[in-house]
N, CA, C and O atoms as a Maestro MAE file, in Angstrom:
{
 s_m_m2io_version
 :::
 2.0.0
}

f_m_ct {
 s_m_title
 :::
 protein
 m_atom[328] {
  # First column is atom index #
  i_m_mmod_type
  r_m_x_coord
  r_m_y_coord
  r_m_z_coord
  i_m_residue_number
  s_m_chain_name
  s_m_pdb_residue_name
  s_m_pdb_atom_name
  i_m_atomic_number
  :::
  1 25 142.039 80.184 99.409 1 A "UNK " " N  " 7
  2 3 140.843 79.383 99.479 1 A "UNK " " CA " 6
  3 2 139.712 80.241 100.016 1 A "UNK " " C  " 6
  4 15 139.906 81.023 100.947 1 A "UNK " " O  " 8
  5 25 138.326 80.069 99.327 2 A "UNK " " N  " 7
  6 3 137.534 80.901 99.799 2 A "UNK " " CA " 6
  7 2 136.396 79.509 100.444 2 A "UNK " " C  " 6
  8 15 135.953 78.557 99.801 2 A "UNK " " O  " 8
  9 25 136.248 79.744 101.436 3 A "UNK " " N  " 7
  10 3 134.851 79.318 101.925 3 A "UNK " " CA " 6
  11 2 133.416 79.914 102.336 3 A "UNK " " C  " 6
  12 15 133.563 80.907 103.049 3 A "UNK " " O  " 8
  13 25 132.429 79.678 102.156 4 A "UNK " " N  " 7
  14 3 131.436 80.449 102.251 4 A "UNK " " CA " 6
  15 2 129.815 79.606 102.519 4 A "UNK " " C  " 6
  16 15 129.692 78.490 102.015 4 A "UNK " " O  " 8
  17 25 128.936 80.049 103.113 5 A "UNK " " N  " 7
  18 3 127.580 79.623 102.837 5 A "UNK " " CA " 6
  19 2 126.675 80.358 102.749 5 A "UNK " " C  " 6
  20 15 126.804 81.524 103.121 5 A "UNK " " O  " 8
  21 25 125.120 79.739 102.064 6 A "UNK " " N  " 7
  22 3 124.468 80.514 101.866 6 A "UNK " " CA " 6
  23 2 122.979 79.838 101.843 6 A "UNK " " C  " 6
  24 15 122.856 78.663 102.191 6 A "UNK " " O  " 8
  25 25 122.005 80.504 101.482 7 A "UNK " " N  " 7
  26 3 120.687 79.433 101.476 7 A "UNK " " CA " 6
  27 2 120.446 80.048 100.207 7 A "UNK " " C  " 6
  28 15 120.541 81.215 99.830 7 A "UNK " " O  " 8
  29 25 120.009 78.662 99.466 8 A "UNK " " N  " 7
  30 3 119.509 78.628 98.213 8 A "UNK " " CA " 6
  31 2 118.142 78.800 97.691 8 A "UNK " " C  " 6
  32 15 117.840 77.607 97.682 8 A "UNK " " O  " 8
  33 25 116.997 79.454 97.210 9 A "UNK " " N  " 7
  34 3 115.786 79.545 97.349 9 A "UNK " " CA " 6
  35 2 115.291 79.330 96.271 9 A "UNK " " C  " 6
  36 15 115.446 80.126 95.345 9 A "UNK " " O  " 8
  37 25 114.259 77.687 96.089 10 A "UNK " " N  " 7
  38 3 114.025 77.232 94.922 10 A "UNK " " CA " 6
  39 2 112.631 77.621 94.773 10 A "UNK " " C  " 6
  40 15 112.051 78.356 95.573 10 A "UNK " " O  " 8
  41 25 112.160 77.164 93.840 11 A "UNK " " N  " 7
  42 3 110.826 77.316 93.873 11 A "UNK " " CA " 6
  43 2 110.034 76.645 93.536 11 A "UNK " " C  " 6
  44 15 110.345 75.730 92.774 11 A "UNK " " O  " 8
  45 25 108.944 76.777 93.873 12 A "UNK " " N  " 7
  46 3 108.238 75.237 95.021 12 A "UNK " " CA " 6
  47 2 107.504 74.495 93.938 12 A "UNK " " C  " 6
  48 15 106.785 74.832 92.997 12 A "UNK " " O  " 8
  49 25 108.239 72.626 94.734 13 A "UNK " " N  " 7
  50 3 108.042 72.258 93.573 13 A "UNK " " CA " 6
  51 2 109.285 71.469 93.144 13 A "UNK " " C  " 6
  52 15 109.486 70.270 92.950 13 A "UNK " " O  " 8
  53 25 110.209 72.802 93.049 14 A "UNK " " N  " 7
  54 3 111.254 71.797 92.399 14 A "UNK " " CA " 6
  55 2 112.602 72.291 93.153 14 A "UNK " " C  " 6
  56 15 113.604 72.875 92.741 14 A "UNK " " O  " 8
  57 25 112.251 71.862 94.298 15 A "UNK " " N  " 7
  58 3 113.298 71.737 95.511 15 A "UNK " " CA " 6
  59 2 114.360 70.611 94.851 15 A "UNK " " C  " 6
  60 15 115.453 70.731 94.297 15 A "UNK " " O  " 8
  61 25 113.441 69.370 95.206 16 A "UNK " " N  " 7
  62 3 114.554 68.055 94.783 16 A "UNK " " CA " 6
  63 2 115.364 68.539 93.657 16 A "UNK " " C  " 6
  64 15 116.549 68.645 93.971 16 A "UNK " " O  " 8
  65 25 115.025 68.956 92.114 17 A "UNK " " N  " 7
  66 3 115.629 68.897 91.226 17 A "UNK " " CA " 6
  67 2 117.316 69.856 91.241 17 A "UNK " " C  " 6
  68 15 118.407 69.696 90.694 17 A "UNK " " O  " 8
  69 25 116.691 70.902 92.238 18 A "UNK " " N  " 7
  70 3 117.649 72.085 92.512 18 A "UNK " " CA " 6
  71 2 118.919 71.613 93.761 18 A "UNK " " C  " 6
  72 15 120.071 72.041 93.696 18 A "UNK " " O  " 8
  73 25 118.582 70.966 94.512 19 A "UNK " " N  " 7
  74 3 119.066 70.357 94.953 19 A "UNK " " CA " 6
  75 2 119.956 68.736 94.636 19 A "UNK " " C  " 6
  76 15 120.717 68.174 95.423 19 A "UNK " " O  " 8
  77 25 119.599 68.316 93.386 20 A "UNK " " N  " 7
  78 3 120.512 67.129 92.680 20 A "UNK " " CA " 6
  79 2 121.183 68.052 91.967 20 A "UNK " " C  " 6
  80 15 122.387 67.793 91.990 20 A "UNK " " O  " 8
  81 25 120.904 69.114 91.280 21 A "UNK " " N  " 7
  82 3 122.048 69.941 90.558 21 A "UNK " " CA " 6
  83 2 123.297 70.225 91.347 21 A "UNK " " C  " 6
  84 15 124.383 69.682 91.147 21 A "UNK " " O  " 8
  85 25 122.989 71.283 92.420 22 A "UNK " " N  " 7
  86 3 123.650 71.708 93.560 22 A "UNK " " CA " 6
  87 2 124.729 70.821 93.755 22 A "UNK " " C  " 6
  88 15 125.920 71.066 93.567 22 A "UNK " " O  " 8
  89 25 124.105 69.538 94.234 23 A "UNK " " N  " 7
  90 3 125.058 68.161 94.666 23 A "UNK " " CA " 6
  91 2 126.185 67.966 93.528 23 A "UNK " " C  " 6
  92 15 127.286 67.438 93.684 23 A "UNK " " O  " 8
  93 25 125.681 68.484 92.415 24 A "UNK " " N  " 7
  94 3 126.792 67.705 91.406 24 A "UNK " " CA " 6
  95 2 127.744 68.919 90.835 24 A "UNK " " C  " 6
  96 15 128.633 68.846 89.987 24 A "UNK " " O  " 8
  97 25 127.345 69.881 91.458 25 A "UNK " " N  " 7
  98 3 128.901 71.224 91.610 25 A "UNK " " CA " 6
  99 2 129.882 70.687 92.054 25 A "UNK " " C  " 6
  100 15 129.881 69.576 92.584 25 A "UNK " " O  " 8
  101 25 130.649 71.256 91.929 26 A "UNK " " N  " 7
  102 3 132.274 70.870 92.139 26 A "UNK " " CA " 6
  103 2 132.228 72.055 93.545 26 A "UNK " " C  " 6
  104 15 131.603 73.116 93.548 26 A "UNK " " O  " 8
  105 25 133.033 71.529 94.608 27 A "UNK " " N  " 7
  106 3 133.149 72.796 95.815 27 A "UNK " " CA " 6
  107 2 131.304 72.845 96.435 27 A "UNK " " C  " 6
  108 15 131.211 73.595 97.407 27 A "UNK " " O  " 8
  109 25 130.183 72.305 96.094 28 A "UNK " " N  " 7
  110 3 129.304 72.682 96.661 28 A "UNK " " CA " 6
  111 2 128.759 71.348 97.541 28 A "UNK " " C  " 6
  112 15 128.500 70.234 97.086 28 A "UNK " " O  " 8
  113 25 128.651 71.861 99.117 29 A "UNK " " N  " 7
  114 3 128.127 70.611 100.042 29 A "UNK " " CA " 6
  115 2 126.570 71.461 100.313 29 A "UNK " " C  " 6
  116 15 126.385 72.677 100.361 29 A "UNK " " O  " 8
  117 25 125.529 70.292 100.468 30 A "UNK " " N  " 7
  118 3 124.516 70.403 100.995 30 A "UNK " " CA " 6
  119 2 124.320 70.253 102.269 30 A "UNK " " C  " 6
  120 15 124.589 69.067 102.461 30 A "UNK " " O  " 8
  121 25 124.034 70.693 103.203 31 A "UNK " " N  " 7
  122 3 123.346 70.136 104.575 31 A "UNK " " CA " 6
  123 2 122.153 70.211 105.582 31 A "UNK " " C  " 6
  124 15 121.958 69.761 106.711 31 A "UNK " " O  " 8
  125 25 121.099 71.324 104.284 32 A "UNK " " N  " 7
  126 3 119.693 71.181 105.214 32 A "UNK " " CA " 6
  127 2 119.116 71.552 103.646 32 A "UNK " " C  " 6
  128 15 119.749 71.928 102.658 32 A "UNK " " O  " 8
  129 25 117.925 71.341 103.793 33 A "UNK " " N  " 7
  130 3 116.565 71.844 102.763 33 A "UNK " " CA " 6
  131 2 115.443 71.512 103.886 33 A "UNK " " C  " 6
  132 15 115.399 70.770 104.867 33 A "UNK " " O  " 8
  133 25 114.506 72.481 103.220 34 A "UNK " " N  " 7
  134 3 113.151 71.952 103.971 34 A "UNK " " CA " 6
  135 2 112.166 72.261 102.642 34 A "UNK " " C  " 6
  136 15 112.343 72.903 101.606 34 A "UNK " " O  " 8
  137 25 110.925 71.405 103.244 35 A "UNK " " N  " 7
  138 3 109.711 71.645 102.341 35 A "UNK " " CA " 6
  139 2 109.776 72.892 101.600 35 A "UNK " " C  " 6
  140 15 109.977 72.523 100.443 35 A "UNK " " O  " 8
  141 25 109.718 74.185 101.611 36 A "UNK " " N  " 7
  142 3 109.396 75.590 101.247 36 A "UNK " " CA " 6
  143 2 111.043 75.746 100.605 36 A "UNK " " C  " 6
  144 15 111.743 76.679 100.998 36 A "UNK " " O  " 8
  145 25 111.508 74.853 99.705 37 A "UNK " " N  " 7
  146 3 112.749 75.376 99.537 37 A "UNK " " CA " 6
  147 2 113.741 75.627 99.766 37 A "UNK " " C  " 6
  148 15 114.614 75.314 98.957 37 A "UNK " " O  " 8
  149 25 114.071 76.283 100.925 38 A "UNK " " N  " 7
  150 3 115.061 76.920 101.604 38 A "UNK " " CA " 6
  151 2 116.361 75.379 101.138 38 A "UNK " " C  " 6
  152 15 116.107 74.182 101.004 38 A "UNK " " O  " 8
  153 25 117.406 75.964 101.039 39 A "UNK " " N  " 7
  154 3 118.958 74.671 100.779 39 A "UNK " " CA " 6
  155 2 119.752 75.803 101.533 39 A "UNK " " C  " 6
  156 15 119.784 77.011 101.300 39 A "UNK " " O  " 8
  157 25 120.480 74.945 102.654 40 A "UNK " " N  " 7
  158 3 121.246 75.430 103.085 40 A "UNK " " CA " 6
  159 2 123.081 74.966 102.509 40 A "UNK " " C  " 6
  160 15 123.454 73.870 102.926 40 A "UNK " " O  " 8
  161 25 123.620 75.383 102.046 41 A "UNK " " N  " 7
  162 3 125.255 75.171 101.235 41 A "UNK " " CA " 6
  163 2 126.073 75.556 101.762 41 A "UNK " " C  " 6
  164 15 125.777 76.635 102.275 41 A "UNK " " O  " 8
  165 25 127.358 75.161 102.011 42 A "UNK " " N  " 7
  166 3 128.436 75.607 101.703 42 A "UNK " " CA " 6
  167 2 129.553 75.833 100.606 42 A "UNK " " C  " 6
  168 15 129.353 75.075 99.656 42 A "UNK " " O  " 8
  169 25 130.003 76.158 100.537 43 A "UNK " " N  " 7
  170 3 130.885 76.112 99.284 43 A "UNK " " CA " 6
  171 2 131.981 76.596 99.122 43 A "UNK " " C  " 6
  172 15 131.942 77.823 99.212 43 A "UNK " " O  " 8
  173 25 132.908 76.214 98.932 44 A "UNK " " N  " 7
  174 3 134.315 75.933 98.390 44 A "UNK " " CA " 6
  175 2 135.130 76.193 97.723 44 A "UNK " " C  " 6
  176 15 135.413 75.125 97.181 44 A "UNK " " O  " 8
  177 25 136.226 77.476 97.075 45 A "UNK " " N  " 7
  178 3 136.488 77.801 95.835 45 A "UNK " " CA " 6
  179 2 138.002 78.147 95.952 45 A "UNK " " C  " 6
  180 15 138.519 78.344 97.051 45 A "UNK " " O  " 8
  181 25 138.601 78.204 94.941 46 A "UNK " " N  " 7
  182 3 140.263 78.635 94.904 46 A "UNK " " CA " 6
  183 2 140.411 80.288 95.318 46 A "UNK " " C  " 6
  184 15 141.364 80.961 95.713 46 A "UNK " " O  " 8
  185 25 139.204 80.546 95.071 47 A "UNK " " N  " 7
  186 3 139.739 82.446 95.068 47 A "UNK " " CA " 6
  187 2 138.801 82.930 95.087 47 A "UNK " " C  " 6
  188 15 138.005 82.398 94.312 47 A "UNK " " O  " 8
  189 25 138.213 84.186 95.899 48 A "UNK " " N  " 7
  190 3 136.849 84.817 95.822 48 A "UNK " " CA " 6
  191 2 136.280 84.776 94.228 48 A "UNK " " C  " 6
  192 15 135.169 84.356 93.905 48 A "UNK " " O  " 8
  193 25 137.389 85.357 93.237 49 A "UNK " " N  " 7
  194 3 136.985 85.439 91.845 49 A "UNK " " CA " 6
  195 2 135.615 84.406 91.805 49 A "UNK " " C  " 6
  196 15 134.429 84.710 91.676 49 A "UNK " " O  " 8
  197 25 136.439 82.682 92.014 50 A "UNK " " N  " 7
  198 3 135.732 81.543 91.450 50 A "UNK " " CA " 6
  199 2 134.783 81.410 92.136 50 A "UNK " " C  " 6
  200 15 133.810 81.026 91.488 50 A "UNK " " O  " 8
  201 25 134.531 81.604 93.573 51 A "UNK " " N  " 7
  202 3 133.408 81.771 94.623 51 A "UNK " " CA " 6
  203 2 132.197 82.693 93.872 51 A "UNK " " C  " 6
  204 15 131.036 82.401 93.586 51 A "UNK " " O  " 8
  205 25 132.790 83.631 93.726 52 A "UNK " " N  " 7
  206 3 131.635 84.277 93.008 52 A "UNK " " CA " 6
  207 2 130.903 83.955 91.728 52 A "UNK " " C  " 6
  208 15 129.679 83.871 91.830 52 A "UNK " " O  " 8
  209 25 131.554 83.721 90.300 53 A "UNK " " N  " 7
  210 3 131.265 82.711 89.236 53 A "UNK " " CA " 6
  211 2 130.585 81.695 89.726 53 A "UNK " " C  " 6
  212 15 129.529 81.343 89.201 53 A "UNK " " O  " 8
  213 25 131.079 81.105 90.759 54 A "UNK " " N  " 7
  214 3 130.075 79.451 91.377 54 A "UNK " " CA " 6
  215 2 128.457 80.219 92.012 54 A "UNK " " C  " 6
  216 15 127.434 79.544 91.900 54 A "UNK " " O  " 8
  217 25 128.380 81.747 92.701 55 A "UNK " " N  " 7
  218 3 127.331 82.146 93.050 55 A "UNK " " CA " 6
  219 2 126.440 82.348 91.722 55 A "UNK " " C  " 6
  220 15 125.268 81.976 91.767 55 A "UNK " " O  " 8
  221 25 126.833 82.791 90.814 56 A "UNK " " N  " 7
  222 3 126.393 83.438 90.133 56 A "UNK " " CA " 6
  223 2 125.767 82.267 89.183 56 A "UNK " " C  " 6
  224 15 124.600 82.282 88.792 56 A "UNK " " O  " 8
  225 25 126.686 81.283 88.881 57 A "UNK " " N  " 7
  226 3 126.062 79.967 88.157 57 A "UNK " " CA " 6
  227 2 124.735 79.560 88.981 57 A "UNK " " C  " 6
  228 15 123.731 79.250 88.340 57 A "UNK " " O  " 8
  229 25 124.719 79.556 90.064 58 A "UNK " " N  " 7
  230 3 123.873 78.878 90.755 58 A "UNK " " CA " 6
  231 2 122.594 79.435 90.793 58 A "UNK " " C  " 6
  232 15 121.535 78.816 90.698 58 A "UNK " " O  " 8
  233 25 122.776 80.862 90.964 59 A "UNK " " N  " 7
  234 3 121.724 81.951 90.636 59 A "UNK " " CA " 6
  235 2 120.478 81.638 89.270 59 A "UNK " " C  " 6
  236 15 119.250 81.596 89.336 59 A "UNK " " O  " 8
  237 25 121.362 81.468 88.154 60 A "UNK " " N  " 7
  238 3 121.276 81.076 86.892 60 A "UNK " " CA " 6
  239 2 120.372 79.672 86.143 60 A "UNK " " C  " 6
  240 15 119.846 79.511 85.042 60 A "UNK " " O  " 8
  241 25 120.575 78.476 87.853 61 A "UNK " " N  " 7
  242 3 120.379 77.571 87.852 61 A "UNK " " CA " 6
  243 2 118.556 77.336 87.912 61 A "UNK " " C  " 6
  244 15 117.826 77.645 88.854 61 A "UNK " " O  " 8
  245 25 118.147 76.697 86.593 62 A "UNK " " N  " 7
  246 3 116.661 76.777 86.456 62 A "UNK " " CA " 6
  247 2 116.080 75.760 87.683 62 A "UNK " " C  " 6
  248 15 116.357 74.581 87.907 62 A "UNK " " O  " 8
  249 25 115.038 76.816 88.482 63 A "UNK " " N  " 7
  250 3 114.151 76.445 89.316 63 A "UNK " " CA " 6
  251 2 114.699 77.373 90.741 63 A "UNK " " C  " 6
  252 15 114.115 77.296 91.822 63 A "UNK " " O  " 8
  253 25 115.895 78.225 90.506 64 A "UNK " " N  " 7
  254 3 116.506 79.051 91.792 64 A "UNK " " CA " 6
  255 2 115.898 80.280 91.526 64 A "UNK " " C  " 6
  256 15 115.971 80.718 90.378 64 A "UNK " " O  " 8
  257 25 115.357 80.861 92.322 65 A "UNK " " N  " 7
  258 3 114.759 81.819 92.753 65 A "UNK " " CA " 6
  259 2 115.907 83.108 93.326 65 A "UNK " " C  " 6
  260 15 115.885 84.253 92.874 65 A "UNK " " O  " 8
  261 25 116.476 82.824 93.959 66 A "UNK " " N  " 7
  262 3 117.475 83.604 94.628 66 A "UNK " " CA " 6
  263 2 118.571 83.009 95.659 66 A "UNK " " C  " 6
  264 15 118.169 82.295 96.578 66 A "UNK " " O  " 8
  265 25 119.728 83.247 95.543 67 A "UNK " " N  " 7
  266 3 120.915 82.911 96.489 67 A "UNK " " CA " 6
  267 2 121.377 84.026 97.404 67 A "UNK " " C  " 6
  268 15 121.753 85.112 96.965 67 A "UNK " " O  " 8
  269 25 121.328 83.672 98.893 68 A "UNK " " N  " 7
  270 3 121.831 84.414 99.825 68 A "UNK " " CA " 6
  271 2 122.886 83.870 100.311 68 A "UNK " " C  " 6
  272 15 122.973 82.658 100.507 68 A "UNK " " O  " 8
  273 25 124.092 84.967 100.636 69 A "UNK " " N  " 7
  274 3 125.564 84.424 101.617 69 A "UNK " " CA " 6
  275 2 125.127 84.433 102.586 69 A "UNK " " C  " 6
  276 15 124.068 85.027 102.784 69 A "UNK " " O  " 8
  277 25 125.694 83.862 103.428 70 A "UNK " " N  " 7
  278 3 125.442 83.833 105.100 70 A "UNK " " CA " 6
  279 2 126.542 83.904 105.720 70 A "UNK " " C  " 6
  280 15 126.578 84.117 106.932 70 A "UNK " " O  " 8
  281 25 127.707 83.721 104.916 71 A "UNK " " N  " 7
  282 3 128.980 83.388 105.757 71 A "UNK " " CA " 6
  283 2 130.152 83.600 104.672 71 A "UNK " " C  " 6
  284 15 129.859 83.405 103.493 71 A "UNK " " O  " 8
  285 25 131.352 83.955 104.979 72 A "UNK " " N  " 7
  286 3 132.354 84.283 103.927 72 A "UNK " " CA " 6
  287 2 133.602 84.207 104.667 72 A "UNK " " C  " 6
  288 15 133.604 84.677 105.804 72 A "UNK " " O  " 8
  289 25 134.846 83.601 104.123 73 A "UNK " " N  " 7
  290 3 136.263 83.833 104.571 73 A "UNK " " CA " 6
  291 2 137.010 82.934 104.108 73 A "UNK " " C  " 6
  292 15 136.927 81.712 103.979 73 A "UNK " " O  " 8
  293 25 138.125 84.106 103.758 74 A "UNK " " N  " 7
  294 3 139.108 83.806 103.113 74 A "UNK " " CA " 6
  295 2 140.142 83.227 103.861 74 A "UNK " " C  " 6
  296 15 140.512 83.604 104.973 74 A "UNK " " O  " 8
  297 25 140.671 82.138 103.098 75 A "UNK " " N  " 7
  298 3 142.312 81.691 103.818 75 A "UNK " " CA " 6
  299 2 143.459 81.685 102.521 75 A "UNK " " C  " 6
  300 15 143.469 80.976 101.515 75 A "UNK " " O  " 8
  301 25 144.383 82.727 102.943 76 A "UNK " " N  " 7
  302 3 145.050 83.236 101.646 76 A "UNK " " CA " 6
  303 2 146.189 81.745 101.811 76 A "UNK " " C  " 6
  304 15 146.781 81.316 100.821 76 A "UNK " " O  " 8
  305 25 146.302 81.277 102.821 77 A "UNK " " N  " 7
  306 3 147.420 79.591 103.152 77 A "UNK " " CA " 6
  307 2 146.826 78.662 103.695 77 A "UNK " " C  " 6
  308 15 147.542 78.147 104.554 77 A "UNK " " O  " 8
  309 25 145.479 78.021 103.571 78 A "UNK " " N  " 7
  310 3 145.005 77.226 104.470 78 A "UNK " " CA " 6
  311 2 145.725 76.206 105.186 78 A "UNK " " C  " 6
  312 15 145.352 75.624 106.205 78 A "UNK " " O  " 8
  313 25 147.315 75.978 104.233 79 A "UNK " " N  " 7
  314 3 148.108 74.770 104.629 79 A "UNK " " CA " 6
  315 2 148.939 75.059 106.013 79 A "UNK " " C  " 6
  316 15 149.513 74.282 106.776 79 A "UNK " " O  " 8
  317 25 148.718 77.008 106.045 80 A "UNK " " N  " 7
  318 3 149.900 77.240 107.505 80 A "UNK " " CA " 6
  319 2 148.506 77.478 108.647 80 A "UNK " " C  " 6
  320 15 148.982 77.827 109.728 80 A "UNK " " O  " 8
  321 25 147.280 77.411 108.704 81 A "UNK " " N  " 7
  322 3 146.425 78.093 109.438 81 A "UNK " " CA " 6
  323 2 146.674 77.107 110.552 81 A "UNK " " C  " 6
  324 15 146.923 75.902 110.585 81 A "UNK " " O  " 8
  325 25 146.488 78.221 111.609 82 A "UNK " " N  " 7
  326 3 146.333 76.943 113.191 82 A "UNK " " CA " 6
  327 2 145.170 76.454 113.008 82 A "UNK " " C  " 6
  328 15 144.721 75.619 113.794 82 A "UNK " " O  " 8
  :::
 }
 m_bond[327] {
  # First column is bond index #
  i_m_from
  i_m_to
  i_m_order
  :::
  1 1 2 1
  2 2 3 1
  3 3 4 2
  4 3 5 1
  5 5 6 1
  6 6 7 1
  7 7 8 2
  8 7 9 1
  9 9 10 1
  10 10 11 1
  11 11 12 2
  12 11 13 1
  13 13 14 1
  14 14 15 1
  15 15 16 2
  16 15 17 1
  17 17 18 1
  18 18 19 1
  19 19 20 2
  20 19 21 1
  21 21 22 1
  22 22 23 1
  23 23 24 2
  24 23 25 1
  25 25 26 1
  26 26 27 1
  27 27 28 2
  28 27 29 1
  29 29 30 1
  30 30 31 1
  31 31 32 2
  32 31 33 1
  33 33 34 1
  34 34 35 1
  35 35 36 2
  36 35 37 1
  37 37 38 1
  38 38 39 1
  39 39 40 2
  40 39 41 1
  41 41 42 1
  42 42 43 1
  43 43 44 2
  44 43 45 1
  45 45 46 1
  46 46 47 1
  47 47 48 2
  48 47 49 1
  49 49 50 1
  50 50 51 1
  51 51 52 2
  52 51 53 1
  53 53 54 1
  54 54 55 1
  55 55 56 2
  56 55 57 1
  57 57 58 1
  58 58 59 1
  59 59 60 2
  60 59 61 1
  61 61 62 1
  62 62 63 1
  63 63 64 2
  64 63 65 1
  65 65 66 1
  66 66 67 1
  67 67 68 2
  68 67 69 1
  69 69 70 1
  70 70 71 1
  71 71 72 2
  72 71 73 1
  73 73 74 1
  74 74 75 1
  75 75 76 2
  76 75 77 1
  77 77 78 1
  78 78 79 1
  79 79 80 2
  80 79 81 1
  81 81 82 1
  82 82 83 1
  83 83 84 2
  84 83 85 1
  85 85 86 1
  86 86 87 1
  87 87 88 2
  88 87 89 1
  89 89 90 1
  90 90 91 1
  91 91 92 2
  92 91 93 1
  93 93 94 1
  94 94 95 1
  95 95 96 2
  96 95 97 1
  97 97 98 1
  98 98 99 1
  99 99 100 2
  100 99 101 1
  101 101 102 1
  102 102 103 1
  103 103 104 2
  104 103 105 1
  105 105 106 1
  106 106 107 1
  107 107 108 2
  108 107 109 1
  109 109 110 1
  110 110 111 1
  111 111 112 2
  112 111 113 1
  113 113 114 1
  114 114 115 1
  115 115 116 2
  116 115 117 1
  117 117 118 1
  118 118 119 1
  119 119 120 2
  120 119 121 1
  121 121 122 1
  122 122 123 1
  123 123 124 2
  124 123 125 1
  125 125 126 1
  126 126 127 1
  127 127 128 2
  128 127 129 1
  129 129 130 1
  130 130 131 1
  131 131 132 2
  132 131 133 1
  133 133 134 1
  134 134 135 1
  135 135 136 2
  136 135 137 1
  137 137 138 1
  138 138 139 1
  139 139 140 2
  140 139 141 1
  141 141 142 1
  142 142 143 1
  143 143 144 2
  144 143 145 1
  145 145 146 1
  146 146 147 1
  147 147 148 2
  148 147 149 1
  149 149 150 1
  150 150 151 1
  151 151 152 2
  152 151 153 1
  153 153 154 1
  154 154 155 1
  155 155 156 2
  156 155 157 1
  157 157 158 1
  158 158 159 1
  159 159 160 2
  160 159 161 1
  161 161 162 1
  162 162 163 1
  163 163 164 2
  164 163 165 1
  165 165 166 1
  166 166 167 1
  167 167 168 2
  168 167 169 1
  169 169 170 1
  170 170 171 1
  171 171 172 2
  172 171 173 1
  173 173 174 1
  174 174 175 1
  175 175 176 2
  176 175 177 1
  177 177 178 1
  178 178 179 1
  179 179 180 2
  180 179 181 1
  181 181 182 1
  182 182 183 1
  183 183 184 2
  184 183 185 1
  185 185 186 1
  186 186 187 1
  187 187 188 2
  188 187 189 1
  189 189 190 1
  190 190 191 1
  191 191 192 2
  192 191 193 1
  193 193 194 1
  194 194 195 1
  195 195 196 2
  196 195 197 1
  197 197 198 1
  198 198 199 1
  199 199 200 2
  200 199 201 1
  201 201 202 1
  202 202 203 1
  203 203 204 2
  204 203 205 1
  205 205 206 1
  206 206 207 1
  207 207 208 2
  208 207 209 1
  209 209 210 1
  210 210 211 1
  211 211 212 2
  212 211 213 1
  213 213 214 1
  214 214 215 1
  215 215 216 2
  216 215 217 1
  217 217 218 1
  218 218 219 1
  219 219 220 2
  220 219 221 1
  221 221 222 1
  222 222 223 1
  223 223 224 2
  224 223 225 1
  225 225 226 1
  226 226 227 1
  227 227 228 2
  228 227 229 1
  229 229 230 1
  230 230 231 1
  231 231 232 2
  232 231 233 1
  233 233 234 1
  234 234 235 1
  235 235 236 2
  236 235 237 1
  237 237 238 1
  238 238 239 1
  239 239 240 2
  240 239 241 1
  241 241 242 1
  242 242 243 1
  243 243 244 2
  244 243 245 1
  245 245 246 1
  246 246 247 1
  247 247 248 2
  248 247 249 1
  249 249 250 1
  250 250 251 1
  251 251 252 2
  252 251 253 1
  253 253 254 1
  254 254 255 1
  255 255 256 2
  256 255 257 1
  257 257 258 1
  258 258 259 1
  259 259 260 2
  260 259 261 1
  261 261 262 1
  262 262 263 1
  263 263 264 2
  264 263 265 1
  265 265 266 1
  266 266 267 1
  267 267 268 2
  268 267 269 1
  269 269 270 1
  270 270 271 1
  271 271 272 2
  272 271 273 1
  273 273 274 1
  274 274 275 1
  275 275 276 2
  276 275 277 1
  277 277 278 1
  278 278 279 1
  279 279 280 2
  280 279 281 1
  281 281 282 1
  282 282 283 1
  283 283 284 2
  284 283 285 1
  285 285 286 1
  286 286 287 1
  287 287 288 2
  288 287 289 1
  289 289 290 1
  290 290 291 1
  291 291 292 2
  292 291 293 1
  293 293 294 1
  294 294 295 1
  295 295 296 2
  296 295 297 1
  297 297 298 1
  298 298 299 1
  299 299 300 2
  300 299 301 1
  301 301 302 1
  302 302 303 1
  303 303 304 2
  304 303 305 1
  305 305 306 1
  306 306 307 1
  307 307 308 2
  308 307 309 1
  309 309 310 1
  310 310 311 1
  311 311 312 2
  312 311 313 1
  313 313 314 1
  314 314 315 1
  315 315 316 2
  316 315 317 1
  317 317 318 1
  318 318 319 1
  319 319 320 2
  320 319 321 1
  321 321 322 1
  322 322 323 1
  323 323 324 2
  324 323 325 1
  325 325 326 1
  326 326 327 1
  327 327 328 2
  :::
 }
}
């Protein structure tokens, strides 16, 4: 399992729209935006592979400007972790 976050940088304007997309990813939680864009995410994936494909879609995603990680880690058993 890969978990990760990052801030999403839309461009201005069309925050909301980038942000209802976002919401309707599979593995992607929202929990801050402000006026100027900025989406703060986490996100969720089976394997760095798919973590990355999910960055890269998002990148792709009309009205995103740019995606930054902020945070990354892997749990190769999340089911044995203390």
């Amino acid at each position: 399992m890969n978990i990760s976050s990052a801030i999403v940088y839309a461009q201005p304007g069309r925050e909301p729209a980038v942000r209802a997309r976002l919401s309707s990813m599979p593995g992607v939680e929202i929990h801050a935006a402000s006026e100027d864009g900025k989406i703060v995410i986490t996100l969720e994936s089976e394997s760095d592979r798919s973590a990355t494909d999910q960055y890269e879609a998002i990148g792709r995603e009309e009205g995103v400007l740019n995606i930054a990680m902020v945070y990354q880690q892997t749990e190769s058993h999340p089911d044995q972790e203390i």
